[in-house]
N, C-alpha and C positions, 0 to 999 in steps of 0.2 A: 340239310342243304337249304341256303336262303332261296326264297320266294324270289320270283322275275318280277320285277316293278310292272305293272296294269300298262296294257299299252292304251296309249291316247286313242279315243274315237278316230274313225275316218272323219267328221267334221271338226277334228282339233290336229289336222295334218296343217304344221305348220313352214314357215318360210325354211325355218335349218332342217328341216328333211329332204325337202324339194331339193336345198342347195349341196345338201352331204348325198344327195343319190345322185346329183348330177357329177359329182366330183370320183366317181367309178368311173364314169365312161371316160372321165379325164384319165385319167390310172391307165387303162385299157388302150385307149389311143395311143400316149408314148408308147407303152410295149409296143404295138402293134403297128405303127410307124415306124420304130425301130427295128422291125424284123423282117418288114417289108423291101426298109430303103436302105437299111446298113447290112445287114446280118450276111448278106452273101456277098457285099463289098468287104467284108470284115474277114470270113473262110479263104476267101480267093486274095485279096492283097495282104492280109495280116497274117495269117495261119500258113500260106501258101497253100492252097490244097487243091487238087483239079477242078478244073471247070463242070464237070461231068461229076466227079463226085457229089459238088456241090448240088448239083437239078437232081440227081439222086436222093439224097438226103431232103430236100425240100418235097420230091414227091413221097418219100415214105411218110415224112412225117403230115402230108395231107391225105393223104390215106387211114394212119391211124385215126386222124379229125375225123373223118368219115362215119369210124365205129362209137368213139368214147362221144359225141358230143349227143347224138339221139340217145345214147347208154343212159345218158346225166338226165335228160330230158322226162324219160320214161322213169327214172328213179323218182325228180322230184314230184312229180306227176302222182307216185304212189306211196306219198311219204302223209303223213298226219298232219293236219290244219292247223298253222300256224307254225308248223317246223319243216318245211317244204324246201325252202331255197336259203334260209339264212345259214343254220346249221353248216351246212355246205358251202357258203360265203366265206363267214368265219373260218372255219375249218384250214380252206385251203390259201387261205394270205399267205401264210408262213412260209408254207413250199413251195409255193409260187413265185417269190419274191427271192427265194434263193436260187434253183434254175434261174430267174431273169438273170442274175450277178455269176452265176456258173457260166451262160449261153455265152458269153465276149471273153470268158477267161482265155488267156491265149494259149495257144497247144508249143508244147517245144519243139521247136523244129529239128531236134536231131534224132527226133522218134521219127517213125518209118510211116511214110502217108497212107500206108492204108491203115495202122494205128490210130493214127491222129482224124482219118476221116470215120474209122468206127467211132471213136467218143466225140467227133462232134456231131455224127450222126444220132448217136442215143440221146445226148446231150439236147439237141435240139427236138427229138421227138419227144423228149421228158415235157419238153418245156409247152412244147404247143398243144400236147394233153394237159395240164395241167391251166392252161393257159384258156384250153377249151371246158374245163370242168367250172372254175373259178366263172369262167364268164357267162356261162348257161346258167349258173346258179343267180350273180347279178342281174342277168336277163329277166329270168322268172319274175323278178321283184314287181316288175311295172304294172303285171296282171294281179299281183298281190297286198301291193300295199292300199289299192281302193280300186272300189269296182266303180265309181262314177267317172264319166268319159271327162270334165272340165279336169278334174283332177290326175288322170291320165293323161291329158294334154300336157296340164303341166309338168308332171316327170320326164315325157320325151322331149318336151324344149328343155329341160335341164340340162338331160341328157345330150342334145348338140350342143349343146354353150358349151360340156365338157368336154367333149369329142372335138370340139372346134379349138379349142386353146392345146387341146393336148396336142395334136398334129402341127398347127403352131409352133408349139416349143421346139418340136423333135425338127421343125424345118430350117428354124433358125438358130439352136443353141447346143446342136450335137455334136458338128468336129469345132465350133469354136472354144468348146467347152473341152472336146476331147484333145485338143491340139493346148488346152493353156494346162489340162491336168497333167500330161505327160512330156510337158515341155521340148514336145514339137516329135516324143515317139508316140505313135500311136498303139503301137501294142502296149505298152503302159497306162498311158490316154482311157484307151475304151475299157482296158479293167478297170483302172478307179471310175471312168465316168459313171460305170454299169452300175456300181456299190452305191454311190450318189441313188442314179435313178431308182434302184431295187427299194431302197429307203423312203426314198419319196412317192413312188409309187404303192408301197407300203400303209402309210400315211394317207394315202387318196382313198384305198381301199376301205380303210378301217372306218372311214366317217359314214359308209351305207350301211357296214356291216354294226354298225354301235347306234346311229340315230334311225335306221328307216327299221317300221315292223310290218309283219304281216299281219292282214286282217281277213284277206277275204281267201276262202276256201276254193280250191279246184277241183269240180265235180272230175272226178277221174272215172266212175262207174265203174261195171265190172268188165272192161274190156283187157282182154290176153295181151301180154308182149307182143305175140305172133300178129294180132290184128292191130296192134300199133305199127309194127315196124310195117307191114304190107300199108298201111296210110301212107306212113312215109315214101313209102316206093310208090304209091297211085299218084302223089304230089307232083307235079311238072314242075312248078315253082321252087319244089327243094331241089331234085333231082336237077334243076339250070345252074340253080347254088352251088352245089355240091361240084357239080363237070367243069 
């Protein structure tokens, strides 16, 4: 098996890492503006499906969040130095990125709506686990890729710059986009738009997961599952999060 190429010093962290870490959170924010602002416009006027199903299906799938995102948390926590969060970066684009372009696929309407609300029920909880692993692992990087605070600084302005253009997009080029792909249907519309986005989004992913490395180590000690997840629960701050 060939050798990994020597990762560059924390003092040879240069401009295209800074700029390929901040272009995940760009990734991140369309999804995430898009599930926010369209995705139960999308169940209730495109899919038809109840109203009530719909708040259903959104609270199970924050529920499952609940469990797999500390799951992801405590994994990379106990993973080996220098393979912590990328691994799992990498890993999960792929799947990720296919739930995004399954999540808008349209259901036929002549299947029976409690059909159609189970698979977009699972459909959508695939996605927001998935959604939640992929971005705990991105998350990790910030405490990983250098432990000096100026340079930590500059990852999280990255990261708004990318978060700011991402929400951007999704505010102003989503039904214009999905109204010119499906030539004024929308159920057509938002499955091709989705393929687009998945692609692109795709793309966004792959430049943290290819140029930024880990360097610095996460003292995890020998502390138990048990005595992580009880932090978690003593936390008020998560616990507001989380409610």
């Amino acid at each position: 098996m060939p050798a990994r190429p020597p990762v560059p010093p924390a003092s040879r962290i240069g401009l295209a890492e800074v700029v390929a870490f901040g272009a995940g959170d760009m990734g991140f924010n369309i999804i995430w503006g898009l599930m926010l602002s369209y995705l139960a416009y999308f169940y209730t006027e495109i899919c038809l499906l109840p109203v009530q199903m719909v708040g259903f299906m959104l609270m199970a799938a924050r529920t499952a969040s609940l469990v797999t995102d500390p799951a992801v948390g405590i994994w990379i926590d106990r993973r080996p130095a220098g393979r912590q969060a990328l691994p799992l970066l990498r890993g999960g684009i792929v799947p990720f990125i296919v739930l995004v372009a399954l999540a808008f696929l349209p259901l036929p309407h002549g299947w029976p709506v409690v059909v159609r609300g189970i698979g977009a029920t699972i459909g959508y909880m695939a996605l927001c686990v998935a959604y939640g692993v992929v971005n705990t692992a991105y998350g990790a990087m910030t405490s990983l890729i250098s432990a000096g605070h100026d340079m930590r600084l500059r990852l999280a302005t990255s990261r708004m710059v990318g978060a700011t253009l991402g929400s951007l997009l999704v505010s102003i080029a989503t039904l214009p986009m999905v109204d010119w792909l499906g030539h004024g249907d929308r159920q057509v519309g938002f499955a091709l738009f989705m393929v687009v986005v998945a692609c692109v989004v795709g793309g966004l992913l792959w430049l943290p997961s290819r140029f930024c490395h880990e360097r610095v180590a996460t003292d995890s000690g020998d502390m138990t599952v048990r005595a992580r997840v009880a932090g978690l629960l003593a936390n008020r701050g998560w616990r507001r999060r989380c409610c």
